[in-house]
C-alpha positions in Angstrom: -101.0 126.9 -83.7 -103.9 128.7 -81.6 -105.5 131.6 -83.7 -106.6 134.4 -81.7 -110.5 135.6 -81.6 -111.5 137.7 -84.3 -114.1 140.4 -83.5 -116.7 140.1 -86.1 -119.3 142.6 -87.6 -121.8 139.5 -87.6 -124.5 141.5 -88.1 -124.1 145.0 -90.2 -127.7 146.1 -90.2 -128.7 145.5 -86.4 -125.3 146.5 -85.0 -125.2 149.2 -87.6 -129.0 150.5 -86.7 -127.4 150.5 -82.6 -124.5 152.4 -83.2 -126.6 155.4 -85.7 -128.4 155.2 -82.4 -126.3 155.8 -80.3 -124.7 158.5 -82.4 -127.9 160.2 -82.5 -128.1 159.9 -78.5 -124.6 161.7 -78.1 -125.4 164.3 -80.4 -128.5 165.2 -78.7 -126.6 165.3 -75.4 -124.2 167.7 -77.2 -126.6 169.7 -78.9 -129.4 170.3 -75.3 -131.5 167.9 -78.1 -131.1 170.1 -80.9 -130.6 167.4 -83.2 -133.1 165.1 -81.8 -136.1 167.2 -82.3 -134.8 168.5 -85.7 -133.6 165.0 -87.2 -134.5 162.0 -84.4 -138.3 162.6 -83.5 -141.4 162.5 -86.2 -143.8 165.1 -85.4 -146.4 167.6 -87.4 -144.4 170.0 -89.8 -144.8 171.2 -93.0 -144.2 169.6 -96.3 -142.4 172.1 -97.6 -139.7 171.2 -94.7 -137.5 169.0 -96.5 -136.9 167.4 -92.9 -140.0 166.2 -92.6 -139.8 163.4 -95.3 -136.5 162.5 -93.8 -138.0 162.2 -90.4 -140.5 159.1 -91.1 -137.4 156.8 -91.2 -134.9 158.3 -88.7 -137.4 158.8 -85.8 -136.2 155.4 -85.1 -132.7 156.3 -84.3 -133.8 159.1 -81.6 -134.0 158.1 -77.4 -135.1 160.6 -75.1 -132.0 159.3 -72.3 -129.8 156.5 -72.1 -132.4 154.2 -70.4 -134.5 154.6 -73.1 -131.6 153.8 -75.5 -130.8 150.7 -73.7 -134.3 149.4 -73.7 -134.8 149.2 -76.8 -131.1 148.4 -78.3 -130.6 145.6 -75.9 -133.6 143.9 -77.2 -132.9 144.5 -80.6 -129.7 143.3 -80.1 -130.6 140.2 -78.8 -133.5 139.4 -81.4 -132.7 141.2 -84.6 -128.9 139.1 -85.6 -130.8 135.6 -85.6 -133.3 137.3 -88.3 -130.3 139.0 -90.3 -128.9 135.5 -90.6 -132.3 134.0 -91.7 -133.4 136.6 -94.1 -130.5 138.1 -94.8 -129.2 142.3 -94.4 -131.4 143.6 -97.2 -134.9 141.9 -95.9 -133.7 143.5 -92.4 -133.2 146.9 -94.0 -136.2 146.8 -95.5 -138.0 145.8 -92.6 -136.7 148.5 -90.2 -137.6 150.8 -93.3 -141.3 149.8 -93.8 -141.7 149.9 -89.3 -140.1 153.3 -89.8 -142.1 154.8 -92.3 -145.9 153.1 -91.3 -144.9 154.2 -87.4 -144.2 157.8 -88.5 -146.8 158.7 -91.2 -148.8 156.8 -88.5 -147.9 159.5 -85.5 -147.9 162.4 -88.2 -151.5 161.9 -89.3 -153.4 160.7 -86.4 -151.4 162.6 -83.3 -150.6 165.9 -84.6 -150.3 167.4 -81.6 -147.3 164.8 -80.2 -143.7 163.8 -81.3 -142.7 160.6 -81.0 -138.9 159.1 -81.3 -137.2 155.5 -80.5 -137.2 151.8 -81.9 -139.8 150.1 -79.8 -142.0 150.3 -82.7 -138.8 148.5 -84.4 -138.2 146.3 -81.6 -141.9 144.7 -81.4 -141.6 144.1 -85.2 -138.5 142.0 -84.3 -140.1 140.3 -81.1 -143.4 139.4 -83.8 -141.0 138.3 -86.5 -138.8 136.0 -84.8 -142.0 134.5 -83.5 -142.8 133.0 -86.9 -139.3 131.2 -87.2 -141.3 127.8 -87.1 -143.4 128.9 -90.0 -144.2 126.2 -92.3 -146.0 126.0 -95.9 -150.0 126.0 -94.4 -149.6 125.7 -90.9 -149.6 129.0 -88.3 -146.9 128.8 -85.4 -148.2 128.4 -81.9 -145.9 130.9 -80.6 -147.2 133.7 -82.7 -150.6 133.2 -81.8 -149.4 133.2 -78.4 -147.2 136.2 -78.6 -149.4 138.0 -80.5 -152.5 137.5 -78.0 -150.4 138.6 -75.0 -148.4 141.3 -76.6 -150.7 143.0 -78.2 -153.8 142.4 -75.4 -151.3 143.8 -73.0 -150.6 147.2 -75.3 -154.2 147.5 -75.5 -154.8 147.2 -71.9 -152.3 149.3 -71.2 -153.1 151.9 -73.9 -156.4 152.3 -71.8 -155.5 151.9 -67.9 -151.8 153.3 -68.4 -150.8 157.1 -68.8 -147.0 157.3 -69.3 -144.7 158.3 -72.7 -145.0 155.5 -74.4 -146.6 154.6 -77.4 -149.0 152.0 -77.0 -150.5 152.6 -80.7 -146.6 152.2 -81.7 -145.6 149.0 -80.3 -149.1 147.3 -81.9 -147.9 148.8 -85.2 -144.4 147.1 -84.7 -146.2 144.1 -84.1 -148.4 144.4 -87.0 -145.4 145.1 -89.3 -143.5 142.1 -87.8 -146.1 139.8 -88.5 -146.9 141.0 -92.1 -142.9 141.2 -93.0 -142.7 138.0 -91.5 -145.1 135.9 -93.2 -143.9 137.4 -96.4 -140.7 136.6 -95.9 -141.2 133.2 -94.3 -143.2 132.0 -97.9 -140.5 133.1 -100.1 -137.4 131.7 -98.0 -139.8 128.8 -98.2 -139.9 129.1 -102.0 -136.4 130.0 -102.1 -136.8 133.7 -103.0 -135.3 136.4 -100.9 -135.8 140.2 -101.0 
């Protein structure tokens, strides 16, 4: 007896992070982005906003319009489920987390005058991370010397020739992040320790 195809939740934090997303998307819709400039966007505010603190991790969650949305969740989509399933939902978590926070204390220090929302900072950690899935005790994968020379040579070229909305300084952060977490996490799989 045939058993029918199960839907499965393969991937809790990555499919979890798209749907909070999304949520946060709709509700800015609903709310003429209300709730995206006062929960889904790090900018300069007070400390004595409680919001504030919150906003160095959720800023990830926030998208300006659907096309923004889709940029980013498709790739995350695509890249973050294979790294769930070699480092496990906690590493991931904490991952996302440490992008989060480093992106927005980042923004909130050194751009005062800007917000800034959405996961491409999240998304080039992924793209840098999965890069080092050949990792190996003393040796440096080829294709994260090669991502990381064209990724980030084409951020900074573009952070100087290219005036648009989009962060630039983010995505090298993203890819900093991504290779830091990913080293660390590619010697203690190696050792046999996981976060």
């Amino acid at each position: 007896m045939k058993r029918k195809p199960v839907i499965r939740y393969n991937s809790p934090v990555v499919l979890t992070f798209a749907l909070i997303s999304l949520a946060s998307l709709a509700a800015g819709k609903l709310t003429g982005g209300i709730s995206t400039s006062l929960l889904f966007c790090v900018y300069r505010s007070p400390f004595s906003d409680p919001l504030t603190y919150l906003r160095f991790f959720t800023h990830v969650f926030g998208h300006a319009n659907l096309t923004h949305y889709m940029s980013n969740i498709l790739l995350i989509l695509v890249v973050g489920p294979s790294l769930e399933e070699k480092y496990g939902s906690r590493a991931m978590l904490i991952s996302i987390a440490v992008t989060a926070l480093i992106t927005g204390l980042f923004q909130f220090i050194v751009f005062p005058h800007t917000a800034l929302l959405g996961a491409s900072g999240i998304v080039f950690m992924m793209i840098v991370m999965s890069s080092l899935a050949g990792f190996e005790d003393g040796t440096v994968p080829l294709t994260l010397i090669l991502v990381t020379i064209l990724y980030l040579g084409n951020e900074l070229v573009a952070g100087f020739t290219v005036s648009d909305n989009i962060s630039q300084v983010t995505h090298i952060i993203g890819g900093i992040c991504g290779a830091l977490l990913g080293l660390m996490l590619a010697k203690k799989r190696l050792r046999g320790k996981y976060l």
